[in-house]
Each structure stands twice: as structure tokens, then as C-alpha cells.
C-alpha positions in Angstrom: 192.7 151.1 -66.6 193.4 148.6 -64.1 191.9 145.1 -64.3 191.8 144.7 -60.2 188.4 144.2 -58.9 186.5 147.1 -58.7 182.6 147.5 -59.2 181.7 148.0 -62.6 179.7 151.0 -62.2 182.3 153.1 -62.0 184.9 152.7 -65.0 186.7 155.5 -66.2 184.5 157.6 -68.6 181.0 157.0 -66.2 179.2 159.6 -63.5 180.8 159.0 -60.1 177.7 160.3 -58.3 178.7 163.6 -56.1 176.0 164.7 -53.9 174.0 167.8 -54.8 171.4 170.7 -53.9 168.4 172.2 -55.7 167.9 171.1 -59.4 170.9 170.5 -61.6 171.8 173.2 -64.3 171.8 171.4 -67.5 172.9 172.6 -70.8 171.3 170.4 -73.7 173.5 170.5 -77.2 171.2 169.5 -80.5 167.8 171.0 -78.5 165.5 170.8 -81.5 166.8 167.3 -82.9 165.0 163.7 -81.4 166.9 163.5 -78.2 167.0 167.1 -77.0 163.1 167.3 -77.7 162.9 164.2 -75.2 165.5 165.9 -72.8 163.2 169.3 -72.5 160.3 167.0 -72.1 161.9 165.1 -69.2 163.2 168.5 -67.6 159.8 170.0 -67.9 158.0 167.0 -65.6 160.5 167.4 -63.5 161.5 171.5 -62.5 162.4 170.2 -58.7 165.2 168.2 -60.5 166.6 169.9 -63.6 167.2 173.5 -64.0 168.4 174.2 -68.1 170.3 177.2 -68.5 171.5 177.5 -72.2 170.3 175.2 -75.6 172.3 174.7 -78.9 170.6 174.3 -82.1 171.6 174.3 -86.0 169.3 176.4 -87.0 167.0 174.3 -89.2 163.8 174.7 -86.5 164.1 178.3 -85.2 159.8 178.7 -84.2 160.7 175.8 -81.7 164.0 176.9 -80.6 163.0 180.0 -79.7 159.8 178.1 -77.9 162.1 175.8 -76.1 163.8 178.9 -74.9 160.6 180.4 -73.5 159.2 177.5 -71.5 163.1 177.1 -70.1 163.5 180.5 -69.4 167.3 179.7 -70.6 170.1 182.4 -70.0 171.8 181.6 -73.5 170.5 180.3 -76.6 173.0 178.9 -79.1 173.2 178.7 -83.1 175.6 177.2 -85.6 173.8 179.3 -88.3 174.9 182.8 -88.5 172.6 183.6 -90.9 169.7 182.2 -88.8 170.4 185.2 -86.0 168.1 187.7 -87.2 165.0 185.0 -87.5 165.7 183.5 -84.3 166.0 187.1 -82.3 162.2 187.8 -83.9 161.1 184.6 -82.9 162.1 185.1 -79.4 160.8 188.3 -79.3 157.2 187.2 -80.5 157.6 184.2 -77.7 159.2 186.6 -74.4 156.6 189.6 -75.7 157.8 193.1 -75.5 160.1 194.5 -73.0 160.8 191.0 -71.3 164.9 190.9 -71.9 165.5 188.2 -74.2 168.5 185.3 -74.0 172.1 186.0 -74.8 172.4 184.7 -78.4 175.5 183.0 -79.4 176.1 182.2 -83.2 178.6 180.3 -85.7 180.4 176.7 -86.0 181.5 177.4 -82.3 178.9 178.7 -80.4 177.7 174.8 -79.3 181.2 174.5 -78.5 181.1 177.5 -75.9 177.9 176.8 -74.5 179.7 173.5 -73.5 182.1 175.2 -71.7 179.6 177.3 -69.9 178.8 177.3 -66.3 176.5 174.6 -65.7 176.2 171.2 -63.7 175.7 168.6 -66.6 176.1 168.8 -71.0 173.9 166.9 -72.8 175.6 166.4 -76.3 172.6 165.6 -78.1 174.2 166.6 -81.4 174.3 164.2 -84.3 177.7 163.6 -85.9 181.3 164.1 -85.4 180.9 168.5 -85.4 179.7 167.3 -81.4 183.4 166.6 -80.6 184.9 170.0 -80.2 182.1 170.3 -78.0 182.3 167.3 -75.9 185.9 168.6 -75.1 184.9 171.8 -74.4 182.4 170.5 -71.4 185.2 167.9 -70.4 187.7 170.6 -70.3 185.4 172.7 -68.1 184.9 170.1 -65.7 181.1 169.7 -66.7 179.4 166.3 -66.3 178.9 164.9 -69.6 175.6 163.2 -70.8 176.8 162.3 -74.2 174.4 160.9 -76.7 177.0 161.9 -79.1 178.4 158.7 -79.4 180.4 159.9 -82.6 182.5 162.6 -80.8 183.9 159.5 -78.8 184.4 157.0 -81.7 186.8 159.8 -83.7 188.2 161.5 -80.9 188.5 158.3 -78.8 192.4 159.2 -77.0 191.9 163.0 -77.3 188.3 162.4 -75.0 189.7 159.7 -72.8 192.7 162.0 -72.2 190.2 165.1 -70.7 188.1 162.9 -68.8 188.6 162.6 -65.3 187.2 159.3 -63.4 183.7 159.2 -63.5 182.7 162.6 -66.0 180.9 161.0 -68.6 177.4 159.6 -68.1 176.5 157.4 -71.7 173.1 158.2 -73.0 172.9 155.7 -75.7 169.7 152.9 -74.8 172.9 150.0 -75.2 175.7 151.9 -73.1 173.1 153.7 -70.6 172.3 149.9 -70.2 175.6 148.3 -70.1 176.5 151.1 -67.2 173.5 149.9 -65.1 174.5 146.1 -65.8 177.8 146.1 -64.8 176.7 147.4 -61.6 176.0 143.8 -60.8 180.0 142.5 -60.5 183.5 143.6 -61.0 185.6 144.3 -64.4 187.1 141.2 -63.2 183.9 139.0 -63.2 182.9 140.3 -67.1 183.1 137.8 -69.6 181.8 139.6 -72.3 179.4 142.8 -73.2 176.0 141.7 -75.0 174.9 145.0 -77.3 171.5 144.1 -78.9 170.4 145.6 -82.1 166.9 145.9 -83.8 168.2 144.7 -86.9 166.6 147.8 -88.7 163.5 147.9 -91.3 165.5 145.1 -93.1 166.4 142.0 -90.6 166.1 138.8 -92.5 166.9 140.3 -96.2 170.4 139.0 -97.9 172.5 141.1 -99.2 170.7 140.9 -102.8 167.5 141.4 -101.4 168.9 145.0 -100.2 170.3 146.5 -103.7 166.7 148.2 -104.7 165.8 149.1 -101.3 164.3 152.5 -101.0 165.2 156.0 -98.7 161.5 155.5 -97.7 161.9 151.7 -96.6 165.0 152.7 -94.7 163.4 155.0 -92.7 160.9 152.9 -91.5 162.9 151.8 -88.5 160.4 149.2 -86.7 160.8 150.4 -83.2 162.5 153.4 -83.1 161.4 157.0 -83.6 165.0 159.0 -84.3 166.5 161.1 -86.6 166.9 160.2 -90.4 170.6 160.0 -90.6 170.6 157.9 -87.2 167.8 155.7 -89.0 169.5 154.8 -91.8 172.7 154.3 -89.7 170.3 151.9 -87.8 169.0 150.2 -91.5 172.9 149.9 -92.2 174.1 148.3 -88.9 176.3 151.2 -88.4 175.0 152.8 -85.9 175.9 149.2 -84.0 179.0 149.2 -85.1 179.9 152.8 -83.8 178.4 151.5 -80.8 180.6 148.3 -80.0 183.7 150.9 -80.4 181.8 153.3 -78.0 181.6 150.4 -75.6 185.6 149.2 -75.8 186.3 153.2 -75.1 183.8 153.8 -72.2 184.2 149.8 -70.8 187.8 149.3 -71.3 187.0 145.6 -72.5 188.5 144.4 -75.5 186.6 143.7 -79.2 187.0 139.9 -78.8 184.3 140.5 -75.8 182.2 142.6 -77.5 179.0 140.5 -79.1 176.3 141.7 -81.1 173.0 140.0 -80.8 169.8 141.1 -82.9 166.6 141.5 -81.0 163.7 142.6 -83.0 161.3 143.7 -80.2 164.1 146.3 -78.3 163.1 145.7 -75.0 166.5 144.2 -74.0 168.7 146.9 -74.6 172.3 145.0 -73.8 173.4 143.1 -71.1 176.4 141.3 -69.2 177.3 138.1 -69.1 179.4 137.5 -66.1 182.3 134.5 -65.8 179.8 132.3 -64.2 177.3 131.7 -66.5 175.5 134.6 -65.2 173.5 137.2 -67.8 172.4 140.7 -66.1 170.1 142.5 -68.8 168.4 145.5 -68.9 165.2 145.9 -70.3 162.3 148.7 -70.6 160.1 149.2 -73.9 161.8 151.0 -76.2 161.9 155.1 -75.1 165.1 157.2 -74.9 163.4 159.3 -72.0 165.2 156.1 -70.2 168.3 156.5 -70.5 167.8 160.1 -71.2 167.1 160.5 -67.4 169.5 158.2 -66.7 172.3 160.8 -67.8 170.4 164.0 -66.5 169.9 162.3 -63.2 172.2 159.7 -61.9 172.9 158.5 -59.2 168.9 159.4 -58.8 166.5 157.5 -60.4 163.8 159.9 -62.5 160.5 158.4 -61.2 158.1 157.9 -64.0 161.0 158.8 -66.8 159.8 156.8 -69.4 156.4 154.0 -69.6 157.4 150.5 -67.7 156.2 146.9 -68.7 152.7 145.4 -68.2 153.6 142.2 -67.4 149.7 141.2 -67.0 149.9 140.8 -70.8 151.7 138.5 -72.9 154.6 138.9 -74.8 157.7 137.2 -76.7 161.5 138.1 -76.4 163.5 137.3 -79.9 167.1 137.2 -79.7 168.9 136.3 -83.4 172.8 136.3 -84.6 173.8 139.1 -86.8 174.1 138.5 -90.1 177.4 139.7 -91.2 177.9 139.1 -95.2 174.2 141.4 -95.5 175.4 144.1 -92.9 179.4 144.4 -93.1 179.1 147.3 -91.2 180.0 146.0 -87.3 183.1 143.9 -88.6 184.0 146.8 -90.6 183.7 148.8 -87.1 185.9 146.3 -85.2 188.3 146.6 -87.2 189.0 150.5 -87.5 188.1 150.6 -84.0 191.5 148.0 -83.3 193.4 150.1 -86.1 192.2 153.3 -83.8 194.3 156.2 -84.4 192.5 157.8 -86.9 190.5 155.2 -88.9 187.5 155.7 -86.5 187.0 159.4 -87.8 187.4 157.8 -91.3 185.2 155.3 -91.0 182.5 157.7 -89.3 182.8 160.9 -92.2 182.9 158.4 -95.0 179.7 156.8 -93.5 178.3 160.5 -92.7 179.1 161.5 -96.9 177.6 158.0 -98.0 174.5 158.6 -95.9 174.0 161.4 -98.0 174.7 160.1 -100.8 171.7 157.3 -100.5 169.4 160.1 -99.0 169.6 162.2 -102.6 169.7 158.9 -104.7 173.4 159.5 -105.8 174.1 155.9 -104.1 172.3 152.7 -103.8 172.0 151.7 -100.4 174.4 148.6 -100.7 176.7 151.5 -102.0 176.8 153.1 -98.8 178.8 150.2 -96.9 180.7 149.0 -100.0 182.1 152.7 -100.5 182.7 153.0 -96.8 184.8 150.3 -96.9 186.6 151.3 -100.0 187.7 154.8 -98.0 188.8 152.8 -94.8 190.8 150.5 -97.0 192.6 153.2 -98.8 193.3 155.0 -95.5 195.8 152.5 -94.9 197.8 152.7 -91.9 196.1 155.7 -89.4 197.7 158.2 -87.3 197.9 156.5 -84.5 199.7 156.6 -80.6 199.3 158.7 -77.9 200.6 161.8 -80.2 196.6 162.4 -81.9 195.2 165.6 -82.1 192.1 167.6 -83.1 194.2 168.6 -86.5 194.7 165.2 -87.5 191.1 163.9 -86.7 189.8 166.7 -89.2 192.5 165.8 -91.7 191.4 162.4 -91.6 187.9 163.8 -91.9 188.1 165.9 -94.9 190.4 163.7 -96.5 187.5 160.6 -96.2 184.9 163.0 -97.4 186.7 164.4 -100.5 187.2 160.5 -101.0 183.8 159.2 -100.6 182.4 161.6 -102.8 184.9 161.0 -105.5 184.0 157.4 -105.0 180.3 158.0 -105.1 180.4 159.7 -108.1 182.2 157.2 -110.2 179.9 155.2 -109.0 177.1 157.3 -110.5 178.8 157.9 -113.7 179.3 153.9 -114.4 175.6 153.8 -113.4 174.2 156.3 -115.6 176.9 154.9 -118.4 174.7 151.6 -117.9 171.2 153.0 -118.5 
């Protein structure tokens, strides 16, 4: 990407607004997981704007899939799940009533990935973890405006995206990124000194490293602002969910990792912001909601009036804004440095962390052990694939390989603990 001036708002990866009729057609990937239940809830206040034609789920919730379907009156509804079809095709049955012709049903690993290539205006990826990239390349492929909350399918497929996407496709949905796009509306590449991404600093800011060997599943899920999804949670208690995004914001910004700052702020109003080569700082700031920058995807260039609640500024409050403290959360130098290895290291990084989050969920790791195997995998990874020359084949490769490893890894690590009791 060229470093000529240019304004901001439009880099490579982000929506270059094209002007429209009638209510988008929007697909929404991951419908019954934390950001597609905010997505439906956003499309249903607002049935003048959004029109959504086909949903994606696992399979895990089919009573509210098949519900979503019904209040969207969707053409397609989509399952991972084989084995979930004949549940799902009672359920919809018991929502539509009899002889009202139910949606097309699609079902197996690829059917999210189809959907994605369907005919529609916008993609939400909404699905959690690197299984949303084959989608993410199916809607790019298509030509589909891509809403991606799926910040993984970027970080592992980082060349193989940025090679489909044409100027302006891809809208970011994370709070940080959804508020980075709206910053740099403000000046040029050339004006950008560096990108501020704040972080919570989880259910543990303030503990050393010691302090977190004995924490609990339970204590990591208590994440003090945020309502998400468990993995994304404990992603959140780790710090690696901020170190995933600082790579997402090199790939979507073009600005290098040296520019890249992390900043903790407990209260997550301030969601990132851009400080400018004259001393200027442009933050963005609403209370913390993902109906935000939910909308903000869905509906750009259009503002969504009354998206998500705004700030009473007729009450008192207090902004907080801490450095991150690297030796008890490794995780975001860790992320810097697969993210300038590239190649493949991302996608190892990411499934090692994926493995290890399950790991501490089931108690087979301690949650230190999450972050100290991590880094053991990316280490032994040694040099990546890397170059122009990276395909799908060699993300999954590195996948499985970091997987297989991680759980080796973790179970040594529960054999020398079980050895010690």
C-alpha cells in the first residue's frame, strides 16, 4: 500500500461506501453465538435497513436457530453439524407451523463456507476461531462486503485474505478496529504516528504473574465489562485476544508493529484511538456494547441511529488509562512477534492458543500453562512458511501440526503434575 496521503478511512481492507436501495441483504455466520445474537437484534429494530437472507450456526442451540430463522424469514439456514439436521428440520417445523415451506437447509464443515458465497449484499463472520477463514474467502471471493468479527480468519490467513480483497471489502467489527476505522477518518496514513488499541486488562489487571498460577475457569470468566463468549473471555483474561488484535490492526492498517501500542483501560469506554504526528489524539469512545460497532459493519457509510446506549454526561465519571504489564501477560509480545515472523506462525500461534484454551477450560492446564505452552509451540515452529507462495494447505498444516503439539505438550505437563501429587 502506498504511504502518499490519502484519508485514512479508506485503507485497503475497509468499506468504500457504494450507494444503495431498499435494506441490505445480510448473511450473518455464527447466528446463535454473542455477536450474531446482537446482529439479529440490531436487524430486527431496523427492517427498513437490513434485510437477512441466510444464518450459519454450529449446531449447539438448534430451538434458537430455528427461531432466529422464523423472525428473519431467512431463505437458507446453515449447519456445521450433520447430525444436527433432523433436530433442526423439527424445530423449524414447530416454529413455520404446517404447510408454510420451510428454509433451504445446508449441512457439514462447509456449509458456513457456501452461505458466504451466497447472493447477498454484506457477510457477517461472526464465527469464533480460525474454521471462519474458508469462509471469509468464500464471501471475498464472491465479491460480498465483509463485516468480519472474525478476527482470527485474518491473523492465520493474513496474505491469502489481503490477496482476495479488493479496495475497500472488508468492514472490521471488532470494538478496537471498528474504532481505529472511524479514527483515522480524522487525517492521512501520512499524518499517523501510531495506533492506540486499549484493552480491559481482563478479570485479572493488577495480579503478577504468581498471583495468576491458582486462578480459576470461574474467575476467568468473569470478564469485568464484557459479556462474550467463553473462549473469547479467557482469550480476553490471557491478553490474547489483544494480541490477535494488534496483528489484525498491522493487516487491516498497513502500519507497522513498532506503531502499534497497547494501553489498558479498565472502564472500556475508549475503545482505541490515533495519535496523529502533531501531538494530536482522536479517540473513540461509547460504553461498552458490540451493537456499536456491530452496526457500524452492517451499515456504513450510514450511521444506525440508536444502535447501541450513548453516554450521560450529566453524571460523573472517571477514565483510567494504565501500561500493559508484559512479564504477567506475555501474550501481546508473543503476538508481535509471530505476527513480524508472518508466514505461518500466526495460524500457529492462534491453534496452539485455541488447544490451550481448552486445555484450562477442562482443568488439564493451569492457566499460566496456557501462555507458557503457547509459546513453547511457536518456538519449536521455528522458521514459518512464509512469502507470497502461502496457501490454505499450509495454514491447516501449520494448524494441525500446533495442535497435535500443544496437546502433547499439555499432557506432559499433566503427567509431571499428577507425578508431583
Amino acid at each position: 500500500m502506498s504511504d502518499s496521503p490519502a484519508p485514512l478511512a479508506d485503507p485497503h481492507l475497509v468499506y468504500d461506501p457504494v450507494a444503495g436501495t431498499g435494506p441490505k441483504d445480510v448473511v450473518i455466520l455464527g447466528s446463535t453465538g454473542s455477536i450474531g445474537t446482537q446482529a439479529i437484534d440490531l436487524v430486527l429494530r431496523n427492517p427498513d435497513r437490513f434485510r437477512v437472507t441466510g444464518l450459519s450456526a454450529n449446531g449447539g442451540r438448534i430451538a434458537l436457530l430455528a427461531e432466529q430463522a422464523y423472525q428473519l424469514r431467512v431463505r437458507t439456514v446453515a449447519v456445521a453439524r450433520e447430525d444436527a439436521v433432523p433436530a433442526l428440520r423439527e424445530a423449524l417445523t414447530a416454529q413455520y407451523g404446517a404447510g408454510e415451506p420451510l428454509p433451504e437447509i445446508l449441512a457439514g464443515p462447509e456449509a458456513a463456507t457456501q452461505l458466504a458465497a451466497s447472493d447477498c449484499h454484506t457477510v457477517l463472520n461472526g464465527i469464533t476461531g480460525s474454521i471462519g477463514l474458508a469462509p471469509t474467502l468464500a464471501a471475498l471471493e464472491a465479491g460480498r462486503t465483509l463485516a468480519l468479527a472474525n478476527k482470527e480468519s485474518l491473523i492465520v490467513g493474513g496474505p491469502l485474505v489481503k490477496a482476495l480483497a479488493k479496495p475497500g471489502q472488508i468492514i472490521p467489527v471488532d470494538s478496537e478496529h471498528a474504532a481505529l476505522f472511524q479514527a483515522l477518518a480524522a487525517g492521512t496514513r501520512a499524518d499517523v504516528r501510531k495506533l492506540v488499541v486499549t484493552a480491559s486488562g481482563g478479570p485479572f489487571r493488577g495480579r503478577t504473574k504468581a498471583e495468576l498460577a491458582n486462578v480459576t475457569v470461574q474467575d476467568a470468566l468473569a470478564h469485568p465489562t464484557w459479556a462474550m463468549g467463553p473462549v473469547i473471555t479467557i482469550n480476553s483474561a490471557t491478553l490474547v485476544n489483544k494480541g490477535l488484535e494488534v496483528i489484525e490492526a498491522h493487516l487491516l492498517y498497513d502500519i507497522p508493529f513498532d506503531r502499534i501500542e497497547v494501553v489498558v483501560h479498565p472502564q472500556s469506554y475508549v475503545h482505541s484511538m490515533i495519535e496523529f504526528t502533531d501531538g494530536s489524539t482522536i479517540a473513540q469512545a461509547t460504553p461498552p456494547d458490540m451493537r456499536g460497532p456491530i452496526a457500524i459493519g452492517l451499515g456504513w457509510p450510514e450511521r444506525v441511529p440508536d444502535a447501541a446506549p450513548a453516554f450521560d454526561w450529566s453524571t460523573a465519571s472517571t477514565w483510567e488509562f494504565f501500561p500493559l504489564d508484559n512479564d504477567a501477560f506475555p501474550s501481546v509480545n508473543l503476538a508481535r512477534h509471530v505476527g513480524e515472523l508472518a508466514g505461518t506462525a500466526p495460524a500457529v500461534f492462534n491453534a496452539a492458543n485455541e488447544e490451550c484454551v481448552e486445555a484450562f477450560r477442562s482443568g488439564a492446564l493451569p492457566f499460566n500453562g496456557i501462555m507458557e505452552t503457547v509459546t513453547r509451540v511457536v518456538e519449536e515452529h521455528g522458521t514459518p512458511h512464509t512469502g507470497t507462495s502461502l496457501t490454505v494447505p499450509d495454514v491447516l498444516e501449520a494448524e494441525t501440526w500446533a495442535r497435535a503439539r500443544a496437546r502433547e505438550l499439555t499432557a506432559q505437563t499433566t503427567s509431571a503434575a499428577e507425578a508431583r501429587a
